[in-house]
N, C-alpha and C positions, 0 to 999 in steps of 0.2 A: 760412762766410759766403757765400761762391760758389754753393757748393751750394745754400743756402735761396733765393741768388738767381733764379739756373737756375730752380729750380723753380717760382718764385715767375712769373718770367715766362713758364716753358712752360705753366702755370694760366689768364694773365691771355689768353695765347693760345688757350689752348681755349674760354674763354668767350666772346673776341671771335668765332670762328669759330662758335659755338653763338649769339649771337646774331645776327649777320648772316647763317647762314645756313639750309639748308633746314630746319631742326631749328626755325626758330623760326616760331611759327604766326604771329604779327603779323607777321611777314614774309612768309611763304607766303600770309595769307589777303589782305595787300597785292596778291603778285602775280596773286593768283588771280582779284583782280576786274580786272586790265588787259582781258579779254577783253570787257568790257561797253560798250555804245552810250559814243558820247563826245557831248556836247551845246552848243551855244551858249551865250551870257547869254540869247538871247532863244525856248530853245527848240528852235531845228532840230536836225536829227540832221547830223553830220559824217560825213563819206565813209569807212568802214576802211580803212585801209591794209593794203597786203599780203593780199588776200581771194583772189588766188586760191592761195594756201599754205591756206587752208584745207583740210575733208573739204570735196571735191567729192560732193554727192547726185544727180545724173543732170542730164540734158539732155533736155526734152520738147520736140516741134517741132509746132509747128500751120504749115503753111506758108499763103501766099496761096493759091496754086494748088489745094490740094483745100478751102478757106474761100471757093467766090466771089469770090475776090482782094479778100477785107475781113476778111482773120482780124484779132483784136484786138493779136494780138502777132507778127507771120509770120516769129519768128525762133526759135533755138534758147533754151531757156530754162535756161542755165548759173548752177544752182541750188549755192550754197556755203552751209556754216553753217562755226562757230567751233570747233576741236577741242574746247574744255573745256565748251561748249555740247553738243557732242554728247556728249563722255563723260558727260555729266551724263543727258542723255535717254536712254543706252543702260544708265546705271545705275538709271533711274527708273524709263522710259517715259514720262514728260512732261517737255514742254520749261521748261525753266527762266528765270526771271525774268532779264532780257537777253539772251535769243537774238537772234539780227540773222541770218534767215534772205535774203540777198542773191542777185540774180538778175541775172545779168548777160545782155545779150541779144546774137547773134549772128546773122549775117545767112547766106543760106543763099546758096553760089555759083550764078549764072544760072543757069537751069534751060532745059534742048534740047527738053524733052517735052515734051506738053500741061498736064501735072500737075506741073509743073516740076522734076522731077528729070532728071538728068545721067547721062551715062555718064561713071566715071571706073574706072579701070586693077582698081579689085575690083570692080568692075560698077555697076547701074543704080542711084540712090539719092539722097540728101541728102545735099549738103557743106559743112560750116561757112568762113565768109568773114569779113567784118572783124567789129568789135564793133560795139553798134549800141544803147547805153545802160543804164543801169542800175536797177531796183527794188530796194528793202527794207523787207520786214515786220520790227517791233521790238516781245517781248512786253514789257510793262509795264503790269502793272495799274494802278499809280497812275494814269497818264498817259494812258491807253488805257483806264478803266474802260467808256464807253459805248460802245467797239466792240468785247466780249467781250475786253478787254484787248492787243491789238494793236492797235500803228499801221502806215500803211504810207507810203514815201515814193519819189519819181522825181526820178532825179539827171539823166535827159537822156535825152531816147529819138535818141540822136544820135551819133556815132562821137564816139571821146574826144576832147581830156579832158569828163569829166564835173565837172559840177556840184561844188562842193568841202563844200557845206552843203543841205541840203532841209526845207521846213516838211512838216508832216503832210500828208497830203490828208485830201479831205472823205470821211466814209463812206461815203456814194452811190460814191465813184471806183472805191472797191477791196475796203474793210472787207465792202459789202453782198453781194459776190460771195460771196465766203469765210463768211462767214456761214450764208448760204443754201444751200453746196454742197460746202464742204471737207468733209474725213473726219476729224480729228480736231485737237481745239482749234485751227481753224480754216487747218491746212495742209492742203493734199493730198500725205497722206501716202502715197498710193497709187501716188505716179506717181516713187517715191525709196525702190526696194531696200535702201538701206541701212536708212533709218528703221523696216523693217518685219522686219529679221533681229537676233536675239539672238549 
């Protein structure tokens, strides 16, 4: 009687551990979708947390000084996506439905030269400084059908904290760039090594 018990309960233990755990799809494909946009009742998109654990994609700099001192964005543009986001796009090649491509911007330290770069200790160049607000592009076709299915949103072009929620912007603000000039489904994908290597 022991015996059947034993066994009886080392069974009822393996199924509990086979459904709670990674073995069980409704569970995996639970956590699999935590990595997607989170949203209001009314809409906005929520701030992710923890973004810079993401894969960091590169850092492109348009500074003021070689823009006429009117670049559109004169900081560094400290590009993250979602690891399961990307594992998905290096399985695919296309990004998949909830990507949350975020951009965090960074101010570039005072510049000595005309062209405003600095000399620091590894020589002449650009130096990243505080933070200085945040972007994010969100694919979703539902939601996003009339601007090739991204939206984009601005949490605060301003040193933290940022913005905790953000409505869509208008097409004209951001969607029409991208539109008219990204490389592929509507990122620039050019300017993000990793995006472009197998």
């Amino acid at each position: 009687m022991k015996l059947k018990l034993a066994m009886g309960l080392a069974v009822a233990a393996a199924v509990a551990v086979f459904a709670t755990g990674p073995f069980n799809n409704a569970a995996t494909a639970q956590m699999s979708e935590n990595w997607k946009p989170k949203w209001t009742a009314d809409g906005k998109l929520k701030l992710p947390e923890g973004f810079r654990e993401w894969i960091f994609l590169g850092a492109p700099l348009t500074p003021n000084a070689l823009n006429n001192g009117k670049a559109g964005f004169p900081e560094y543009h400290n590009v993250y996506i979602h690891p399961e986001a990307y594992k998905i796009y290096k399985a695919t090649g296309e990004f998949p439905e909830g990507t949350i491509l975020l951009k965090e911007l960074q101010l570039t330290k005072k510049g000595e030269e005309k062209d405003g770069s600095r000399t620091e200790t590894s020589g002449r160049g650009y130096f990243p400084a505080e933070f200085n607000g945040i972007d994010i592009s969100v694919k979703d076709s539902k939601r996003f059908s009339e601007t090739q299915n991204w939206g984009y949103f601005n949490f605060g072009h301003h040193a933290p904290p940022y913005a905790p929620t953000a409505a869509a912007a208008p097409a004209e603000a951001c969607a029409a760039c991208h539109i008219a000039s990204a490389t592929k489904d509507m990122v620039f994908t050019e300017f993000y090594t990793l995006l472009n290597t197998k």
